[in-house]
PATOR-294715 format. One record per residue (C-alpha): residue in three letters; x, y, z. Coordinates in steps of 0.1 Angstrom, whole numbers, always signed. Layout:
BEGIN
@residu ALA, east X, north Y, up Z
...
# end
This chain:
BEGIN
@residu UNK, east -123, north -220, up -56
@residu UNK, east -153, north -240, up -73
@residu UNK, east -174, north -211, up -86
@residu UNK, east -208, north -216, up -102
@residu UNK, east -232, north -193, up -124
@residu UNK, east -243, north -170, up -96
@residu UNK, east -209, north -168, up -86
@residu UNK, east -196, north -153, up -115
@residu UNK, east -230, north -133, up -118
@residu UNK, east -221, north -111, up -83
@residu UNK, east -184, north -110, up -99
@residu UNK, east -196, north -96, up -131
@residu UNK, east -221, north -75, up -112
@residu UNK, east -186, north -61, up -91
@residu UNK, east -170, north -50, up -124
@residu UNK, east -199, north -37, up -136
@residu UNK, east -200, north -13, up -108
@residu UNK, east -163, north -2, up -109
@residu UNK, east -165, north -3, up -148
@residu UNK, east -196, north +26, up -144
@residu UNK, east -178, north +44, up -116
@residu UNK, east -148, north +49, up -132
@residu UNK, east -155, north +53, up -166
@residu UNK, east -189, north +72, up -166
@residu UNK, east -199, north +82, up -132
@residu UNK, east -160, north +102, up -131
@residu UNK, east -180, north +127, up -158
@residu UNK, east -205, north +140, up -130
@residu UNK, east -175, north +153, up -111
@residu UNK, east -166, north +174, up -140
@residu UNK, east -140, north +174, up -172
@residu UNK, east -110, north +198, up -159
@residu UNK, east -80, north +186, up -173
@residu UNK, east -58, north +206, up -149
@residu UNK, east -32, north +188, up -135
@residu UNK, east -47, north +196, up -98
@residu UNK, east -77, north +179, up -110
@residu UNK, east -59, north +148, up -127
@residu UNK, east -37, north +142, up -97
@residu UNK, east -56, north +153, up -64
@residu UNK, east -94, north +159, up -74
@residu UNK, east -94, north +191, up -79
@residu UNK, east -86, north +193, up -42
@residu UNK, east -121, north +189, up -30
@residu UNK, east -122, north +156, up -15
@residu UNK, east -147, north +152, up +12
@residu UNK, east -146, north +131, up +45
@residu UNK, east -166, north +98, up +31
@residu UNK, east -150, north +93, up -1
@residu UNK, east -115, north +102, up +16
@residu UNK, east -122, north +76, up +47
@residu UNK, east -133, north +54, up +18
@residu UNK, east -100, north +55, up -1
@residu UNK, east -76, north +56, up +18
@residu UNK, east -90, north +27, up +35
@residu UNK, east -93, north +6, up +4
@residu UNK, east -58, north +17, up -5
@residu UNK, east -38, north +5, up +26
@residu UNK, east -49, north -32, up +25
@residu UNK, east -34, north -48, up -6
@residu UNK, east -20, north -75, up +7
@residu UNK, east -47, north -90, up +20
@residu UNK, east -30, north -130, up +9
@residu UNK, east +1, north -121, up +25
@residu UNK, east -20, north -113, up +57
@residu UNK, east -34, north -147, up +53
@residu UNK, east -4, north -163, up +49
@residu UNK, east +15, north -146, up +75
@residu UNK, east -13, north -151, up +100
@residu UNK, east -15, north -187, up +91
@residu UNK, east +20, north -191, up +94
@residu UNK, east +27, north -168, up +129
@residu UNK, east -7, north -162, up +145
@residu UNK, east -19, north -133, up +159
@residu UNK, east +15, north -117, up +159
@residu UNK, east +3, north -100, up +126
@residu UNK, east -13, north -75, up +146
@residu UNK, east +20, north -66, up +163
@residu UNK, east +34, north -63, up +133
@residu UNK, east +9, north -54, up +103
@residu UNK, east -17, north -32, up +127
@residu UNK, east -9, north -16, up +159
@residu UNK, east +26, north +2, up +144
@residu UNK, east +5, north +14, up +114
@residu UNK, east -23, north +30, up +140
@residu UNK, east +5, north +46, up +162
@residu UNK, east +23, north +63, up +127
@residu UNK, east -12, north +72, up +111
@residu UNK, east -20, north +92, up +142
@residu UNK, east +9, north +112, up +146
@residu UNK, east +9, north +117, up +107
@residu UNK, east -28, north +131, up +111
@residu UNK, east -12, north +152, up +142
@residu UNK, east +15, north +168, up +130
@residu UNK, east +14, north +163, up +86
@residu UNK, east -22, north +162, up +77
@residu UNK, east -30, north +199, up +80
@residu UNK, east +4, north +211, up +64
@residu UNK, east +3, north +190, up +36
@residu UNK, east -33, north +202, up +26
@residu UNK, east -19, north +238, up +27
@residu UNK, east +6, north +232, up +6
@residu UNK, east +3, north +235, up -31
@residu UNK, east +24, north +203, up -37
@residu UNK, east +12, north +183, up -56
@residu UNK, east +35, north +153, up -49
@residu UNK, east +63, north +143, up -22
@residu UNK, east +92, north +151, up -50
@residu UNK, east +77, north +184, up -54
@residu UNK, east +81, north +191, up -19
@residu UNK, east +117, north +182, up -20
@residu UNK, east +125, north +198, up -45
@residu UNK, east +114, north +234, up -28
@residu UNK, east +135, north +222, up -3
@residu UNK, east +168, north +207, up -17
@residu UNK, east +168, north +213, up -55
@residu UNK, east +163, north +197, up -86
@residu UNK, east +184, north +165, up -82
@residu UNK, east +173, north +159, up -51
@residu UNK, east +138, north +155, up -63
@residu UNK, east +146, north +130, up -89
@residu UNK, east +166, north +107, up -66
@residu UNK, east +135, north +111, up -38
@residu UNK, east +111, north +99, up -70
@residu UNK, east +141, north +67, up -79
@residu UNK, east +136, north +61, up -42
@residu UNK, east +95, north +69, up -43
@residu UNK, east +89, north +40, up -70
@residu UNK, east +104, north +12, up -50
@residu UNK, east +72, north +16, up -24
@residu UNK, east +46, north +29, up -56
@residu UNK, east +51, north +2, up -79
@residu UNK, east +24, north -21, up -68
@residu UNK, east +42, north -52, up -79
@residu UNK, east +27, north -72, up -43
@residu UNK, east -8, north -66, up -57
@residu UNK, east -2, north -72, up -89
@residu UNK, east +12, north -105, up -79
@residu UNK, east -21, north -113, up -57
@residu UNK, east -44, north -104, up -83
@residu UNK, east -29, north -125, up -108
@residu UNK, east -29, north -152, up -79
@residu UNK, east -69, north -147, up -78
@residu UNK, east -71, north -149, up -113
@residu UNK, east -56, north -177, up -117
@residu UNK, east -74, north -197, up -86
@residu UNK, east -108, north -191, up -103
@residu UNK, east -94, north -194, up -145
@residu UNK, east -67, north -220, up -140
@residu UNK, east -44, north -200, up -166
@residu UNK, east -11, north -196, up -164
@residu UNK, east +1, north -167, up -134
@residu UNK, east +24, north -149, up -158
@residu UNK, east -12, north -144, up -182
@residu UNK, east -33, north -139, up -155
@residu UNK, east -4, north -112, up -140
@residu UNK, east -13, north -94, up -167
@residu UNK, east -46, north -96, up -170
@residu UNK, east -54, north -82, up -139
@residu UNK, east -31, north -53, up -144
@residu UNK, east -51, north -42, up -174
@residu UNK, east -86, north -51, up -160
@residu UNK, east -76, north -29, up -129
@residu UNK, east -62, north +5, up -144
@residu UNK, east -73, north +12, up -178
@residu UNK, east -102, north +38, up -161
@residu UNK, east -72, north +57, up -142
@residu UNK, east -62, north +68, up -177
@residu UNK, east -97, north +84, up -180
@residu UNK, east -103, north +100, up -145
@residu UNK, east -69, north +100, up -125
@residu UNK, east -75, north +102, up -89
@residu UNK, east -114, north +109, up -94
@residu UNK, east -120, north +75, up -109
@residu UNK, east -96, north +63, up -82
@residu UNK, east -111, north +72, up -54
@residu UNK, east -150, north +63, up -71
@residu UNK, east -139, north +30, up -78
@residu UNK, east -120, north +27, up -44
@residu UNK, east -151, north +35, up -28
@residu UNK, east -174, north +2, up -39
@residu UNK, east -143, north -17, up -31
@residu UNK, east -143, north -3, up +5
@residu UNK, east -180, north -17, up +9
@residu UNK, east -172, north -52, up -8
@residu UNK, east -140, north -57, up +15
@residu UNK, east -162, north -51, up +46
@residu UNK, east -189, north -75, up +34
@residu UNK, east -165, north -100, up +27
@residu UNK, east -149, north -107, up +59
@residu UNK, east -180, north -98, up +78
@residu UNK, east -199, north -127, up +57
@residu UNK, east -164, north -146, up +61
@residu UNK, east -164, north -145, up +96
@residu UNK, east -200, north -152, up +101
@residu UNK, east -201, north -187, up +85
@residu UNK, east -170, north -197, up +104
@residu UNK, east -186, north -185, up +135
@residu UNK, east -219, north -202, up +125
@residu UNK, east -195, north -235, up +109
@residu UNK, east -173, north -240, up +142
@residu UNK, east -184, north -220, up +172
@residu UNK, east -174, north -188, up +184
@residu UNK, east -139, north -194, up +189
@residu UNK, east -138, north -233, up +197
@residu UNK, east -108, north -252, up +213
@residu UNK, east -92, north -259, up +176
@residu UNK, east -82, north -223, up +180
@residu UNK, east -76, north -220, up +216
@residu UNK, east -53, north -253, up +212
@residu UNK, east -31, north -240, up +187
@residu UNK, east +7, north -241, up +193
@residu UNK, east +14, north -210, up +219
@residu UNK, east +34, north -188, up +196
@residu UNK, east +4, north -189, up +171
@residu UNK, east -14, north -171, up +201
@residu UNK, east +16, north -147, up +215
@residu UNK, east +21, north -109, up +203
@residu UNK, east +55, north -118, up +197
@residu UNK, east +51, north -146, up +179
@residu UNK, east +80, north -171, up +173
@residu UNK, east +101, north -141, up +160
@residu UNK, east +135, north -119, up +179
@residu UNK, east +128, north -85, up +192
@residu UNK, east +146, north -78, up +162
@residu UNK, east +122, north -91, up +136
@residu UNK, east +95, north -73, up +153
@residu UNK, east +114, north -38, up +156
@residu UNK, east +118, north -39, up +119
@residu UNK, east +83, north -42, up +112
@residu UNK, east +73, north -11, up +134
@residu UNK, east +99, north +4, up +116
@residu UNK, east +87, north -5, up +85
@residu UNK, east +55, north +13, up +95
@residu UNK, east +73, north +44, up +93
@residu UNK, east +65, north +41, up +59
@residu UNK, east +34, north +53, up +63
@residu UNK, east +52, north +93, up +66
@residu UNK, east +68, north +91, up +39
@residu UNK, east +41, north +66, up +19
@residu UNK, east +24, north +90, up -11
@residu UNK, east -12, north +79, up -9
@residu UNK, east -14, north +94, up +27
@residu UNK, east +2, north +129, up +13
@residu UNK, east -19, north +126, up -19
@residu UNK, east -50, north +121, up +3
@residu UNK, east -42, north +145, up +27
@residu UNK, east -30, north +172, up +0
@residu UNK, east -67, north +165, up -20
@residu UNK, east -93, north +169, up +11
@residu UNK, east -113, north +197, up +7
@residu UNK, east -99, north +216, up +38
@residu UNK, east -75, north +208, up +67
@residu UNK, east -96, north +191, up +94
@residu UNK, east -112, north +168, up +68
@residu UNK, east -73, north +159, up +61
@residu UNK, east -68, north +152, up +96
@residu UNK, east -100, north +139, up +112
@residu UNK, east -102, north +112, up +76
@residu UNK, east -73, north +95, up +94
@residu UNK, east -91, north +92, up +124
@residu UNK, east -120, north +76, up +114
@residu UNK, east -98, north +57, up +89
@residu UNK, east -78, north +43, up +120
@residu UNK, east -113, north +28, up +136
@residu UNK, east -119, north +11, up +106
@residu UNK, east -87, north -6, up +103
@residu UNK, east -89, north -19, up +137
@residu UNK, east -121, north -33, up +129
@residu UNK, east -108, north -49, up +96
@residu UNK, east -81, north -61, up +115
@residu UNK, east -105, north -75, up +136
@residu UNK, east -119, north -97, up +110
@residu UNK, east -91, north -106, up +90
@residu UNK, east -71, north -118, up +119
@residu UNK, east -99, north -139, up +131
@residu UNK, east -104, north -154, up +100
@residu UNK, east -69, north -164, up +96
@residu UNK, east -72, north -189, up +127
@residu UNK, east -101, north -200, up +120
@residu UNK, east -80, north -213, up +87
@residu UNK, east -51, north -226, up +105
@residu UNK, east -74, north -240, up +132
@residu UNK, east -94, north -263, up +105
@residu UNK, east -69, north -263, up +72
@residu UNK, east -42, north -284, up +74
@residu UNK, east -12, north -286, up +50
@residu UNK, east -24, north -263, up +27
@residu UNK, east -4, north -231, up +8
@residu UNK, east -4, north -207, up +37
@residu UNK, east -11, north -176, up +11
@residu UNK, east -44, north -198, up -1
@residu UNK, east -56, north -197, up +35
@residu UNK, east -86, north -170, up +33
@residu UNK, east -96, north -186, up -1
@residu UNK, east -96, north -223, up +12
@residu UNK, east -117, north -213, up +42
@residu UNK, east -145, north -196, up +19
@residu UNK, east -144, north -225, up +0
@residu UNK, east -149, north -249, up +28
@residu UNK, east -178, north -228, up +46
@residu UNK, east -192, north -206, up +21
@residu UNK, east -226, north -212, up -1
@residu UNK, east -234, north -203, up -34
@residu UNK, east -236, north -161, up -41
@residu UNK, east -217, north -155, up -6
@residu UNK, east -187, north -175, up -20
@residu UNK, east -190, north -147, up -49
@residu UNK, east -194, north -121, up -29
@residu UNK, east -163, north -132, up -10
@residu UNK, east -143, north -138, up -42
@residu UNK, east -153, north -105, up -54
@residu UNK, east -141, north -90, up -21
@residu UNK, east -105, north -104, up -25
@residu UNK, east -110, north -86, up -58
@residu UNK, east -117, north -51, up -44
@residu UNK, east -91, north -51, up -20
@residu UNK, east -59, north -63, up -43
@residu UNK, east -73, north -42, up -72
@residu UNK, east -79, north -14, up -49
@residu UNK, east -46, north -10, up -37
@residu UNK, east -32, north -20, up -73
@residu UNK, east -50, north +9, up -90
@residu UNK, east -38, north +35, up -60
@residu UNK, east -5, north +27, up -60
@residu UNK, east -3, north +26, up -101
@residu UNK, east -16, north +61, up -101
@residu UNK, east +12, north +72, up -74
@residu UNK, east +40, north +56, up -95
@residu UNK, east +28, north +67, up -125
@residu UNK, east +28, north +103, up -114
@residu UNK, east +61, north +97, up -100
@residu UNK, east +74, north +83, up -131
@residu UNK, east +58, north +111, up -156
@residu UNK, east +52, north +141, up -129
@residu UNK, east +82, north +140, up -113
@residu UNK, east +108, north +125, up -137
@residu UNK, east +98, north +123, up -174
@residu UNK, east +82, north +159, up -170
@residu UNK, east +121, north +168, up -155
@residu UNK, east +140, north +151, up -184
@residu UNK, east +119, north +152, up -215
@residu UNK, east +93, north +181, up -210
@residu UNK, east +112, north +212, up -199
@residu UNK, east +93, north +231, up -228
@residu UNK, east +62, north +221, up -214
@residu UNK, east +44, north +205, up -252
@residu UNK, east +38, north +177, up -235
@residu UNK, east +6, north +173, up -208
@residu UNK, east +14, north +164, up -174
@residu UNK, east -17, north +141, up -180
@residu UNK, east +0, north +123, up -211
@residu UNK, east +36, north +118, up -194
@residu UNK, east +13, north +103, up -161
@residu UNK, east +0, north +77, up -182
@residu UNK, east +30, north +67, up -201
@residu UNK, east +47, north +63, up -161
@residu UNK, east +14, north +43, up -153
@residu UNK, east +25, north +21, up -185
@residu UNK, east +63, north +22, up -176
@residu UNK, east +50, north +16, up -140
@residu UNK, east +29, north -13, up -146
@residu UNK, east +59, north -31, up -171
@residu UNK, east +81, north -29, up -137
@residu UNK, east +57, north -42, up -113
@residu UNK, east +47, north -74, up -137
@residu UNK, east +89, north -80, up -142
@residu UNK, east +93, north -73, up -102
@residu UNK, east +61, north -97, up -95
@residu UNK, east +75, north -126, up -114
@residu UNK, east +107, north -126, up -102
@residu UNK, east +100, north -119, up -62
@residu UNK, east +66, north -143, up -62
@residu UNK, east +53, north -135, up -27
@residu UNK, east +39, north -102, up -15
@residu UNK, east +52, north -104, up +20
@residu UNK, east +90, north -106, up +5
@residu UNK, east +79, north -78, up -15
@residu UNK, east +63, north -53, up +8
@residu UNK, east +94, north -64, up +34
@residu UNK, east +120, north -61, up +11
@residu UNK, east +115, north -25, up -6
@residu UNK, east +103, north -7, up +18
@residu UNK, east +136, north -19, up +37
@residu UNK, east +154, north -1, up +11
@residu UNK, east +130, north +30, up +6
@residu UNK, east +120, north +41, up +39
@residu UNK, east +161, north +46, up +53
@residu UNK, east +165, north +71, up +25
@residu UNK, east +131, north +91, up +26
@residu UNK, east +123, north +95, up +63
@residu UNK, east +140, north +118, up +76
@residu UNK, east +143, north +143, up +46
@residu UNK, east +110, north +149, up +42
@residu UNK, east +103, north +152, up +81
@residu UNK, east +130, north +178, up +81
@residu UNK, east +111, north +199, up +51
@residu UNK, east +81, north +202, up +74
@residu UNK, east +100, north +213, up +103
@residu UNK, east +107, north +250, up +110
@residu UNK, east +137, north +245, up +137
@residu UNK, east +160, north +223, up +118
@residu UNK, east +173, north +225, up +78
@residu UNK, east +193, north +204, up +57
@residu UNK, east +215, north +218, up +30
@residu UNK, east +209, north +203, up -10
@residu UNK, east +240, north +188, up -15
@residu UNK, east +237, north +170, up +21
@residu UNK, east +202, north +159, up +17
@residu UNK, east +214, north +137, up -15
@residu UNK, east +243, north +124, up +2
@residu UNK, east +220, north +113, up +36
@residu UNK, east +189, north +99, up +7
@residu UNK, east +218, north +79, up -16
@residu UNK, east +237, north +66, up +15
@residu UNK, east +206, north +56, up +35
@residu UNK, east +189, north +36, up +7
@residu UNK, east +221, north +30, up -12
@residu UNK, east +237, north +12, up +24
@residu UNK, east +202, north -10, up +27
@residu UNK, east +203, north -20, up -10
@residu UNK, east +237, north -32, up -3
@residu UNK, east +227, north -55, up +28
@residu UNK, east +200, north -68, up +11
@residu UNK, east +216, north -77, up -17
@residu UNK, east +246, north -90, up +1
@residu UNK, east +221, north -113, up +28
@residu UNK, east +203, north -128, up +2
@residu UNK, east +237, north -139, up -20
@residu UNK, east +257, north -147, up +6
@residu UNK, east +257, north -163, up +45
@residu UNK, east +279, north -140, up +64
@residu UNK, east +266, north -144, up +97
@residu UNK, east +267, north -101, up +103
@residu UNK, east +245, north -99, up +73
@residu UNK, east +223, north -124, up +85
@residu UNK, east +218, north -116, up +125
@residu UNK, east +210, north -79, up +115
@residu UNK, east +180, north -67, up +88
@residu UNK, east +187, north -42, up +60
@residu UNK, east +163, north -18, up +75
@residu UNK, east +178, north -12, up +108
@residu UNK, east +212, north -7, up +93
@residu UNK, east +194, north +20, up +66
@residu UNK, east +176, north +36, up +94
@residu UNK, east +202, north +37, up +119
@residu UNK, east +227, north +51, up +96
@residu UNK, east +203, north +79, up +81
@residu UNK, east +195, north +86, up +118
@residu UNK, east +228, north +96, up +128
@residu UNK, east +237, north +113, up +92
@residu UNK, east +211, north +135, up +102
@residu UNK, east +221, north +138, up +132
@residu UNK, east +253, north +156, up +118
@residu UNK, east +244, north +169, up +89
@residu UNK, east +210, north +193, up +98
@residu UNK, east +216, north +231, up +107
@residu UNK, east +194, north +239, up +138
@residu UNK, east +175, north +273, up +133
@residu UNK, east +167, north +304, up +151
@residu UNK, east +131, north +303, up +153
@residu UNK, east +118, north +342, up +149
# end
């Protein structure tokens, strides 16, 4: 992207802002160091800044959008939005309101209440491989590098630091502040995005409506298969920490559950745009690198300022989810483990062991986001191995009818994720045609479906 001064004087202007919120403005929401206060807020969330955030947090990988729509077509709704709506709601239905009368602080906590000690650290091994933001981290470093021309392992780094040093201050306070003026920017963005390609090419003209019929079918050019895994992969979203950590800080239950609500509308509408956008670049790019797509179509349509503006809104939705997602791994890593292992005397703050996992944290998701470069390998990949182990533990803590005994609940997380790993590892090594023909996360979810199955104890309900 050819950026000129007043450009880089709306990007500076963007960092500015987030610089403020996080740093300063975090002081006007007080100085508890509690760890309730560090981690959730204080629990006193309320509806805007919780639509605002969680909003902002569920969208990092906006160039993998880009790419996959680019690539497939409109078959990224099938598979990135609709599945995600359907599991937000019924988390909102039946989660929301328990979570925020819980005193958990964190998903590992809760398991732990439930199944003991071990089972908590094994839940927060499994908790880091969908935490550690190493998709975003990737992107940002990809938007640094488009603008800086500097090498992607530097600007990998770079963008780390530039996105999470205020987290140290604030914790979720600064997160959600800074989250906030992202959630405007990434709205503004696409709106002005779509706009100039409206205004550039016509509403819709025939370059789209020409495009190759799978571009333009729900399915896509992909199996039933393909697809299934993806709404599986949605599943995520119950066991997926920013939802509990939002839903466990709102300042009572409805604003818990009616914040996914509104949060659902404004996902459709982002969906909306990004999709849109992402034929309008297939329509009028040719032969370009499908994960530059949204970039190469602002810099073909945009002018000076909105080109910024645009820039800076890529900025606000990698970083957003980046910062999120380090503060969840980070309190996985020094909540939920180090404070296990190294701090059973207690002289060390919960506060100080969080933001030696946010440094541990960020180390893995710079290694992971070197070796694995692109997001949507990523994103598909863990969560393959994450959600098999996770689901249906924690949806059997919340459940009055049905329990799970400690000892079993380890055996149904380690085999679940453990039998995933083990297909991934084996389809990407080797071309054994069963390995191949059937994806990592149906295996993990069919096989934690059935352990369930015979391993839960079905309770009298008084």
């Amino acid at each position: 992207m050819k950026l000129v001064f007043i450009d880089y004087l709306v990007i500076l202007f963007y960092f500015i802002l987030v610089y403020y919120a996080g740093f300063r403005l975090v002081n006007y929401f007080g100085k508890d160091e509690s760890k309730s206060d560090f981690i959730l807020a204080g629990r006193n969330v309320t509806l805007p800044f919780f639509v605002a955030s969680l909003v902002a947090t569920w969208y990092g990988n906006i160039l993998g959008i880009g790419e996959f729509v680019y690539r497939n077509g409109i078959v990224a709704f099938t598979c990135f939005a609709l599945p995600y709506y359907i599991a937000a709601v019924f988390f909102a239905l039946y989660l929301s309101k328990r979570i925020n009368k819980t005193t958990f602080s964190s998903i590992p906590e809760k398991i732990e209440f439930h199944y003991g000690a071990k089972a908590r650290f094994i839940s927060s091994i499994i908790i880091l491989f969908i935490t550690i933001p190493a998709s975003s981290i990737l992107m940002l470093g990809i938007l640094i590098q488009l603008v800086f021309n500097i090498d992607l392992s530097y600007a990998i780094v770079l963008g780390t630091i530039l996105s999470t040093s205020y987290l140290f201050k604030g914790g979720l306070k600064a997160d959600i502040l800074t989250n906030t003026i992202q959630f405007v920017f990434m709205y503004l963005g696409f709106g002005v995005l779509l706009f100039f390609a409206i205004q550039h090419f016509g509403f819709f003209p025939k370059e789209i409506t020409n495009l190759p019929t799978p571009l333009l079918k729900l399915t896509g050019n992909f199996s039933w298969q393909y697809i299934i895994v993806w709404q599986i992969i949605a599943l995520q979203t119950f066991v997926d920490p920013s939802f509990h950590q939002r839903s466990a800080s709102a300042i009572d239950e409805k604003t818990a559950q009616n914040g996914i609500y509104v949060s659902i509308l404004f996902w459709i509408l982002f969906d909306f745009l990004t999709i849109s956008c992402g034929l309008y670049a297939k329509a009028f790019l040719a032969n370009i690198n499908p994960i530059m797509s949204f970039p190469l179509l602002a810099e073909m349509i945009l002018p000076i300022f909105w080109k910024g503006v645009f820039y800076v809104c890529l900025l606000a939705i990698v970083m957003s989810t980046l910062e999120s997602y380090m503060f969840l791994s980070g309190v996985t890593i020094g909540n939920d483990i180090l404070n296990n292992l190294i701090n059973k005397s207690g002289k060390i703050s919960v506060k100080r062991l969080i933001d030696y996992g946010m440094v541990i944290s960020a180390i893995l998701g710079i290694s992971l986001a070197i070796y694995i470069p692109s997001p949507i390998d990523l994103l598909y990949k863990l969560s393959s191995i994450a959600v098999p182990g996770l689901l249906f533990p924690l949806l059997i803590s919340y459940s009055k009818k049905i329990s799970l005994s400690s000892n079993k609940c380890i055996f149904l997380m380690l085999f679940s994720s453990g039998i995933s790993l083990f297909w991934t590892l084996i389809q990407s090594q080797f071309k054994i045609t069963l390995f191949i023909i059937i994806e990592p996360m149906l295996v993990g979810i069919c096989t934690s479906f059935v352990l369930s199955m015979f391993l839960v104890k079905f309770e009298k309900v008084r």
